[in-house]
N, C-alpha and C positions, 0 to 999 in steps of 0.2 A: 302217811297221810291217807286220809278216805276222803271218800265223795259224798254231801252228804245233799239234799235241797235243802234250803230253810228259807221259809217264806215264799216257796216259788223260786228260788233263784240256787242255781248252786254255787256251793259252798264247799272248801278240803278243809280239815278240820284230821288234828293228829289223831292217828289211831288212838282206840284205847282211851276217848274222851267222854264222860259222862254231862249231862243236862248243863250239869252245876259251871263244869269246865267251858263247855259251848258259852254259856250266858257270860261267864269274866271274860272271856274274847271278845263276845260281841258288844261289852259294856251296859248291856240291859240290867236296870234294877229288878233283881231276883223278886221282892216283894210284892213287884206290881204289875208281874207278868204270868199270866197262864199259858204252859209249853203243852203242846200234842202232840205226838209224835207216832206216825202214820194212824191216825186218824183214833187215837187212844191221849187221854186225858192224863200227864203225871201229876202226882201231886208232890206239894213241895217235899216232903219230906220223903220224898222219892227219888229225888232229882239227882243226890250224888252216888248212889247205886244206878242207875238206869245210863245202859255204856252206849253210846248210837254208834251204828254198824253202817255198814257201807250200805248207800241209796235209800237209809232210812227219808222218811219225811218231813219236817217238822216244822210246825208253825208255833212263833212264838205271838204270844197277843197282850198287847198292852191296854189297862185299862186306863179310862180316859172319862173324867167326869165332867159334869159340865150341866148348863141348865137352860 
Protein backbone atom coordinates (compact mmCIF):
# COMPACT_ATOMS: atom_id res chain seq x y z
CA UNK A 1 0.00 0.00 0.00
CA UNK A 2 1.01 3.80 -0.68
CA UNK A 3 -0.09 6.99 0.52
CA UNK A 4 -1.48 8.91 -1.80
CA UNK A 5 -3.72 12.62 -1.14
CA UNK A 6 -6.62 12.73 -3.53
CA UNK A 7 -8.63 15.57 -3.23
CA UNK A 8 -6.96 16.94 -0.24
CA UNK A 9 -7.49 14.07 1.85
CA UNK A 10 -5.45 11.02 2.20
CA UNK A 11 -5.91 8.14 0.70
CA UNK A 12 -3.50 4.05 0.62
CA UNK A 13 -4.25 2.94 -2.50
CA UNK A 14 -2.14 -0.64 -3.53
CA UNK A 15 1.01 -0.15 -4.83
CA UNK A 16 1.67 -0.34 -8.38
CA UNK A 17 -1.89 1.45 -9.11
CA UNK A 18 -2.40 3.36 -12.18
CA UNK A 19 -5.20 6.56 -12.71
CA UNK A 20 -7.60 3.93 -14.32
CA UNK A 21 -7.18 1.44 -11.10
CA UNK A 22 -7.61 4.62 -8.44
CA UNK A 23 -10.86 5.78 -10.42
CA UNK A 24 -12.69 1.76 -10.27
CA UNK A 25 -11.93 2.10 -6.45
CA UNK A 26 -13.16 5.22 -6.01
CA UNK A 27 -16.31 4.56 -8.30
CA UNK A 28 -15.91 7.70 -10.42
CA UNK A 29 -17.20 7.67 -13.98
CA UNK A 30 -14.03 7.65 -15.95
CA UNK A 31 -15.74 9.68 -18.65
CA UNK A 32 -16.85 12.63 -16.87
CA UNK A 33 -13.97 13.11 -14.88
CA UNK A 34 -10.72 15.20 -15.44
CA UNK A 35 -7.63 13.63 -13.10
CA UNK A 36 -4.38 15.96 -12.14
CA UNK A 37 -2.06 14.58 -10.65
CA UNK A 38 0.55 16.98 -8.94
CA UNK A 39 -0.51 19.64 -10.52
CA UNK A 40 -0.14 18.02 -14.30
CA UNK A 41 -3.22 17.26 -16.48
CA UNK A 42 -3.63 13.25 -17.57
CA UNK A 43 -5.36 12.64 -20.36
CA UNK A 44 -7.74 9.80 -20.63
CA UNK A 45 -5.83 7.89 -22.69
CA UNK A 46 -3.11 8.13 -20.39
CA UNK A 47 -4.74 7.03 -17.37
CA UNK A 48 -3.76 3.20 -17.40
CA UNK A 49 -0.07 3.70 -18.01
CA UNK A 50 0.29 6.72 -15.47
CA UNK A 51 1.25 4.35 -12.04
CA UNK A 52 0.80 7.03 -8.84
CA UNK A 53 3.80 6.68 -6.54
CA UNK A 54 3.87 7.56 -2.98
CA UNK A 55 2.55 11.33 -1.91
CA UNK A 56 1.62 11.92 -5.43
CA UNK A 57 -1.27 14.58 -5.48
CA UNK A 58 -4.31 14.26 -7.24
CA UNK A 59 -7.33 15.81 -7.89
CA UNK A 60 -9.90 14.19 -9.52
CA UNK A 61 -12.86 16.86 -11.08
CA UNK A 62 -16.07 16.14 -11.97
CA UNK A 63 -17.92 17.96 -14.51
CA UNK A 64 -21.14 19.27 -13.69
CA UNK A 65 -23.57 20.97 -16.06
CA UNK A 66 -26.23 22.95 -15.24
CA UNK A 67 -27.78 26.32 -16.27
Amino acid sequence: MIRIELNGQPREIPDGSSITDLLAIDGADRRQVAVVVNELVIRPDDRSAHILRKGDQVDVLVFAGGG
